[in-house]
VOKE-211153 format. One record per residue (C-alpha): residue in three letters; x, y, z. Coordinates in steps of 0.001 Angstrom, whole numbers, padded with zeros to 6 digits, always signed. Layout:
% residues N
AlaXYZ/...
//
This chain:
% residues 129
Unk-024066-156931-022554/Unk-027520-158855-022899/Unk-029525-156054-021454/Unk-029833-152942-023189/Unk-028596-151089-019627/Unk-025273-152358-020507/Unk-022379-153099-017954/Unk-022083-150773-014803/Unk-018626-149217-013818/Unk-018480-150879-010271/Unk-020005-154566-011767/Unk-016964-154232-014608/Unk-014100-153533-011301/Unk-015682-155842-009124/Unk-015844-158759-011628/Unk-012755-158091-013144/Unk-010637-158009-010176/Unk-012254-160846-008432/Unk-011218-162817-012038/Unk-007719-162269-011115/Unk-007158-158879-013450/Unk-005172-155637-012487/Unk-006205-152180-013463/Unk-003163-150369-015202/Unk-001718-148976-017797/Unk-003223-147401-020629/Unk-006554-147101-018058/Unk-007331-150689-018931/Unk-007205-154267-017096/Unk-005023-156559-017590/Unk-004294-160365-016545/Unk-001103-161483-015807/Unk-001752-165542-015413/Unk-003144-167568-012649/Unk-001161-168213-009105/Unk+001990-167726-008178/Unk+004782-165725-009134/Unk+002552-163730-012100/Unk+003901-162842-015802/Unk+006132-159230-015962/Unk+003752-158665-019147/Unk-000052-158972-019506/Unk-001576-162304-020978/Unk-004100-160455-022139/Unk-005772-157092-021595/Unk-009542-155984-021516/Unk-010650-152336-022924/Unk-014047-150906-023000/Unk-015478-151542-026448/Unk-016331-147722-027106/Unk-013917-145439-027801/Unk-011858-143880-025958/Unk-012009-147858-024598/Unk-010775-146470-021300/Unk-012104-147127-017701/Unk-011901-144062-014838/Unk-011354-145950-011361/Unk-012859-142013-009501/Unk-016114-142580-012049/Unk-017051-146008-011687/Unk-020209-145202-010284/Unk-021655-143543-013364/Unk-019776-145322-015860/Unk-021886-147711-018134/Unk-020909-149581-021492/Unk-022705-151848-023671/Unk-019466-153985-024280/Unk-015934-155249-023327/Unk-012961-156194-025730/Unk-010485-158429-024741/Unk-007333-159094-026875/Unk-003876-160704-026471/Unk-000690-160077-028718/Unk+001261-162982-029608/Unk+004256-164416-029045/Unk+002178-164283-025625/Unk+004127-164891-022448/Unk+002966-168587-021609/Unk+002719-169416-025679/Unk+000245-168180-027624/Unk-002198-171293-026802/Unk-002285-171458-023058/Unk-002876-167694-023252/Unk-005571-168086-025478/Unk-007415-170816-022842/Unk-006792-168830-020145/Unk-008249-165434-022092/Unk-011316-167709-022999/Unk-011721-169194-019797/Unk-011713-166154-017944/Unk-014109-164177-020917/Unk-016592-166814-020658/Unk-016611-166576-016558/Unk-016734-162783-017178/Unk-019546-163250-019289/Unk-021476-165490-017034/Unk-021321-163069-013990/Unk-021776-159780-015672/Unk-024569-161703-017543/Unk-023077-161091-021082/Unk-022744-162834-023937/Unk-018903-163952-025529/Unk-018922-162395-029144/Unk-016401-162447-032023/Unk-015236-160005-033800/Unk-018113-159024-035231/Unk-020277-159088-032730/Unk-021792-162497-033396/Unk-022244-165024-030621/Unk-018748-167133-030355/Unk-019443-170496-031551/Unk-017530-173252-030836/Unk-016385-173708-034462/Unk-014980-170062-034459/Unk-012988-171241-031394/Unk-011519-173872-032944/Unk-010892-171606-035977/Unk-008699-169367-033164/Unk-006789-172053-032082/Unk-005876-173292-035356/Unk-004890-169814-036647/Unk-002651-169426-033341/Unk-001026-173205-033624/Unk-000274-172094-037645/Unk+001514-168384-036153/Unk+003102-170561-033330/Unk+004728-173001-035979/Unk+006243-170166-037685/Unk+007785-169021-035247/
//
């Protein structure tokens, strides 16, 4: 989050669902691709950034966090570099309407050269495949 207020509960539900993600298992959200018929598995998933990293549907209200994490395992359903496009697409739309900011890893601001360091590292795991 850019402001120090963080992300509110019913912003975090209302964005995320309108972006196409399903609340679920393990109390997170989780995308399952774009139109029609969706993935059996998740693409990739989206956690609150504090532990427990859970979200609580019956709190929303009151629930506030200063981050999101979003991840994806691979082999990923549509190949590990369409899921990766559609994870960054839809982070940086997520970022734009909660008003947040994409970071890596370590918190820093995601630049494009550390995107095209992701995308190499997942073309290198997809060759080995």
């Amino acid at each position: 989050a850019k402001q120090p207020t963080g992300f509110t509960g019913s912003d975090i539900f209302s964005v995320l669902e309108e972006l196409g993600c399903e609340y679920g298992k393990h109390q997170i959200f989780h995308h399952f691709g774009v139109g029609e018929p969706k993935a059996k598995q998740a693409v990739f998933s989206i956690a609150d950034m504090l532990e427990p990293g859970v979200f609580d549907p019956e709190n929303k209200e009151n629930f506030v966090t200063e981050g999101l994490a979003i991840f994806m395992q691979l082999p990923g359903v549509f190949g590990g570099r369409v899921a990766f496009e559609l994870m960054l697409n839809t982070t940086q739309r997520m970022a734009e309407m909660l008003e947040g900011q994409v970071c890596d890893e370590r918190r820093k601001p995601l630049e494009p050269a550390m995107i095209e360091v992701l995308r190499e590292r997942i073309a290198k795991f997809e060759q080995r495949e």
